[in-house]
C-alpha positions in Angstrom: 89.0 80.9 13.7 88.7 82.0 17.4 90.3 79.9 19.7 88.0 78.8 22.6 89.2 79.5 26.4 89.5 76.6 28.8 87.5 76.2 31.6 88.8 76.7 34.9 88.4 76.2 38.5 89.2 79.0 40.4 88.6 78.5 44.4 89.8 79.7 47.9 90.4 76.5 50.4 91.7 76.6 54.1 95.3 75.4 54.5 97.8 74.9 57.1 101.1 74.1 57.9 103.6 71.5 58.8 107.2 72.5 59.5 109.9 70.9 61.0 112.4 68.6 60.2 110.3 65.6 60.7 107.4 66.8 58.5 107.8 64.0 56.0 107.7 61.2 58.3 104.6 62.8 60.3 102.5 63.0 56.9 103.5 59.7 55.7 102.1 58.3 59.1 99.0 60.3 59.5 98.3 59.9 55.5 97.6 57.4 52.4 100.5 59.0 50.3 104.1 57.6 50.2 105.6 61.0 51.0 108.9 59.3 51.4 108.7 58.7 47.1 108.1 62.1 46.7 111.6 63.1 45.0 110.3 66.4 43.6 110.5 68.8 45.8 107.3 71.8 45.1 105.1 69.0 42.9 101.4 69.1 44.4 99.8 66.2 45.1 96.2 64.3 46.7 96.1 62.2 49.5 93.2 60.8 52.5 93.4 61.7 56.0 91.5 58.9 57.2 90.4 57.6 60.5 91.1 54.7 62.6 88.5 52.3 60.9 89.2 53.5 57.1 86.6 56.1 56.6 87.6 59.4 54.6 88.0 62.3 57.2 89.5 64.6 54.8 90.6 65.0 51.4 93.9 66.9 51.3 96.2 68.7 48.5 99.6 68.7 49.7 103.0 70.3 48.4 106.0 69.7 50.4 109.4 71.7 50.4 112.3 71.4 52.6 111.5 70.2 55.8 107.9 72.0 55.0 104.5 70.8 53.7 101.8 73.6 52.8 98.0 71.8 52.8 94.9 72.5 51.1 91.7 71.0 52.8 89.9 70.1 49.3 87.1 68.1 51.1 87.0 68.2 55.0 86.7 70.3 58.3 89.7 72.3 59.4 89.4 71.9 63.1 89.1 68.2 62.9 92.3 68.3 61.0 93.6 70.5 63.6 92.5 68.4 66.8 93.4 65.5 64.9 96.8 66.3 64.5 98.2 68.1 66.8 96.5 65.1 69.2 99.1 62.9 68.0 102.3 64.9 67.6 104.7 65.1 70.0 108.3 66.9 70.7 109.9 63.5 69.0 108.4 64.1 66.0 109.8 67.2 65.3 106.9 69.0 63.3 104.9 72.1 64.6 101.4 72.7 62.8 100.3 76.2 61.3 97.2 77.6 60.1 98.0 79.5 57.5 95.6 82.2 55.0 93.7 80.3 52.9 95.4 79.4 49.6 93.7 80.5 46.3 94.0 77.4 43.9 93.5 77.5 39.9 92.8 74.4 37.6 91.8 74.0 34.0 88.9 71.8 34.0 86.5 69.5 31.2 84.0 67.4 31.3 85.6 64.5 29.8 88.7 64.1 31.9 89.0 63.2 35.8 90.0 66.5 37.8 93.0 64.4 39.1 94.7 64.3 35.9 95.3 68.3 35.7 98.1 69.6 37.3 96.6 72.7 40.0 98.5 76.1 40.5 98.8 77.9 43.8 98.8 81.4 43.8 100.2 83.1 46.6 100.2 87.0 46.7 103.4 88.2 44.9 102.6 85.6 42.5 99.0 85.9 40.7 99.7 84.7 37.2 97.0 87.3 35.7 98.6 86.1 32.1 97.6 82.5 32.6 94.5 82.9 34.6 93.4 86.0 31.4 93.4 83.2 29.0 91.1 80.9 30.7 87.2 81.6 31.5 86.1 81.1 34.7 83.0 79.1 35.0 80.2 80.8 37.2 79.4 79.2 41.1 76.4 76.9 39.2 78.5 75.4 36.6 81.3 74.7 39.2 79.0 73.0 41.8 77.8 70.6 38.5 81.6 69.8 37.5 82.1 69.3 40.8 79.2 66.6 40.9 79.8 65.1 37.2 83.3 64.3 38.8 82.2 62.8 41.8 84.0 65.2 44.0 83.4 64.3 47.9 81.9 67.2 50.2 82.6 67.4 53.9 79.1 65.8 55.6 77.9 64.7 52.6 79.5 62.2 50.8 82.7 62.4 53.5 80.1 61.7 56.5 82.1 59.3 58.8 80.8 56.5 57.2 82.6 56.1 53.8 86.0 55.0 53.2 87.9 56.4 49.6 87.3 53.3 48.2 83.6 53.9 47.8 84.1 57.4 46.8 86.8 56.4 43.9 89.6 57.7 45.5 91.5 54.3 45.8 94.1 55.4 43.5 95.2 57.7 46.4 96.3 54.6 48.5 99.3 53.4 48.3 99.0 49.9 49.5 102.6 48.6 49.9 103.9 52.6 51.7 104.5 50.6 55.3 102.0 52.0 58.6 99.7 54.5 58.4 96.7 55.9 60.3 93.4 53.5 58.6 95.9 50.7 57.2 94.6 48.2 59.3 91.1 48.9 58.3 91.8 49.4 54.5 93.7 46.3 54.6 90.7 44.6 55.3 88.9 45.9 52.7 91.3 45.0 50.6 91.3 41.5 51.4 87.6 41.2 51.4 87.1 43.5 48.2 83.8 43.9 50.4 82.2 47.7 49.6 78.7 48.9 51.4 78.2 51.9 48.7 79.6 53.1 45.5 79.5 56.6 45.0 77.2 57.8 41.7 76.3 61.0 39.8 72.7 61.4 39.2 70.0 63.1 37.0 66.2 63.0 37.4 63.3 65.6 36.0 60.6 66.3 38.7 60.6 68.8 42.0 62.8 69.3 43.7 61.7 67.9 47.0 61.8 64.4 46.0 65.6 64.6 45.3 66.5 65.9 48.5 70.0 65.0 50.8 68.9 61.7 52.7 66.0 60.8 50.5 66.2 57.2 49.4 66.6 55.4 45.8 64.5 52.7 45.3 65.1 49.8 42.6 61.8 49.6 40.8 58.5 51.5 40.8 56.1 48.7 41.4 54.2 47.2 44.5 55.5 47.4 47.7 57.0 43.7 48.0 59.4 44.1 45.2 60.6 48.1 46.5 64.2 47.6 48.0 66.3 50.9 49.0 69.1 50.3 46.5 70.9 54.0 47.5 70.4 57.5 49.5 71.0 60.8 47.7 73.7 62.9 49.4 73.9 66.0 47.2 71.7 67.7 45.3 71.5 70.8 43.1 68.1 72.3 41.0 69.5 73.2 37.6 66.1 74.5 36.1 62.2 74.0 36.8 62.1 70.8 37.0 65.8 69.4 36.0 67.6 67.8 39.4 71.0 66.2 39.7 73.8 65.0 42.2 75.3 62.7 43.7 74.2 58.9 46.0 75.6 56.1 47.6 74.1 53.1 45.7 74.7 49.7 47.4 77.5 47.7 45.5 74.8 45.0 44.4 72.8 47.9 42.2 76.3 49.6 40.8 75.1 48.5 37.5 71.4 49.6 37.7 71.2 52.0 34.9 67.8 53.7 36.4 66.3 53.8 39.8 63.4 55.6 41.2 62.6 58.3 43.9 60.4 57.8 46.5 57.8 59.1 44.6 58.6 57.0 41.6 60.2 59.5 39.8 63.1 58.1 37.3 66.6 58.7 37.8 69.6 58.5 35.7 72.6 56.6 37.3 76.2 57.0 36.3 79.4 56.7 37.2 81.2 60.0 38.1 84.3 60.9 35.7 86.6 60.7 38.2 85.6 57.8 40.4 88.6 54.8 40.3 87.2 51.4 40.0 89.8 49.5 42.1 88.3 46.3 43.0 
């Protein structure tokens, strides 16, 4: 029997660095990980960058070593991360930021399992792993940029606009609640408190052209007359897979999260599910 490859992910992100003896207390002030729990020294893990009010600014990959953490900017703008940053660190802190190559990242990948359940691999230059990357089959640019949407995976001025915090986007299993002061903890606090969300992030499928699936176009809940048509979501990415086959990803308002269809504004239908990787946390 031949043995089918696995799928994977194989991408170039931007990256920088944070050195300095007071790296760890830096990150676990400026982000929603408990770095200070981190006993494993080299393990990579996710965490939000998030602004004052709790929105998502950046979704970061992060491996730390001594007195060292190396970053991959998943989802997010490098010279925000920069500005932001280095606007806040001072000679006290003990930590000088670095922008480094960009790192080349590999991930087996499915369709039935959340992306943040497989461990990535970095691969530097004296250190490609041809062996492990030769037994895997490397999905084409299309096929990526459809995992990527299946899983729900946030892109910089789309679904990370400003606007949304991580508990809208499913990433509210990269909080950790009870971690002590962070930058956003006031705000997501809040949230907590008032389990109160605007949006919830969805993957979406809908036959028709293309131009009524476009980014910013709304979703409305029914097809009939005017007086019943309420905007229940807005698309924020969208990909054409064939003639007439659309899909992506919306923002549908908490109250329609379990509206199965919805319609476009020119009352096309559209499939509405929950992305594999979203985290339903309140």
């Amino acid at each position: 029997m031949t043995k089918t490859k696995s799928l994977i992910w194989d991408e170039t992100f931007p990256s920088l660095l944070l050195k300095g003896e007071g790296t760890a207390a830096f990150l676990h002030g400026q982000t929603t990980a408990d770095i200070f729990s981190r006993k494993q020294l080299e393990e990579v893990f996710l965490s939000c960058w998030l602004s004052t009010k709790g929105s998502l600014k950046a979704l970061l990959e992060i491996r730390l070593s001594n007195n060292m953490a190396e970053i991959i900017i998943i989802g997010g703008e490098i010279n925000s991360i920069i500005d932001g940053f280095e606007s806040v660190i001072f000679p006290a802190d003990k930590v000088k930021l670095e922008v480094l190559q960009p790192i080349r990242r590999i991930q087996k990948i499915n369709n039935y399992q959340s992306w943040k359940e497989n461990n990535p691999i970095w691969i530097g230059n004296t250190n490609l792993i041809e062996n492990e990357i030769n037994e895997c089959s490397k999905v084409t640019k299309e096929e990526l940029e459809i995992w990527k949407l299946r899983q729900g995976i946030p892109v910089f001025d789309r679904e990370i606009n400003g606007e949304t915090n991580p508990y809208e986007l499913g990433l509210g299993d990269l909080i950790k609640l009870d971690k002590g002061c962070y930058l956003g903890q006031e705000a997501i606090s809040r949230f907590c408190r008032s389990k109160s969300l605007k949006y919830q992030l969805r993957y979406w499928e809908a036959f028709g052209e293309t131009d009524d699936f476009d980014i910013g176009k709304k979703l409305l809940n029914t097809i009939q007359d005017s007086e019943l048509k309420r905007k229940v979501g807005v698309i924020t990415s969208s990909i054409k897979i064939n003639d007439n086959f659309v899909c992506g990803l919306a923002l549908i308002k908490n109250n329609f999260i379990n509206q199965v269809i919805c319609f476009s504004e020119k009352d096309e239908s559209i499939t509405i599910k929950k992305p594999i990787s979203f985290v339903q946390t309140f």
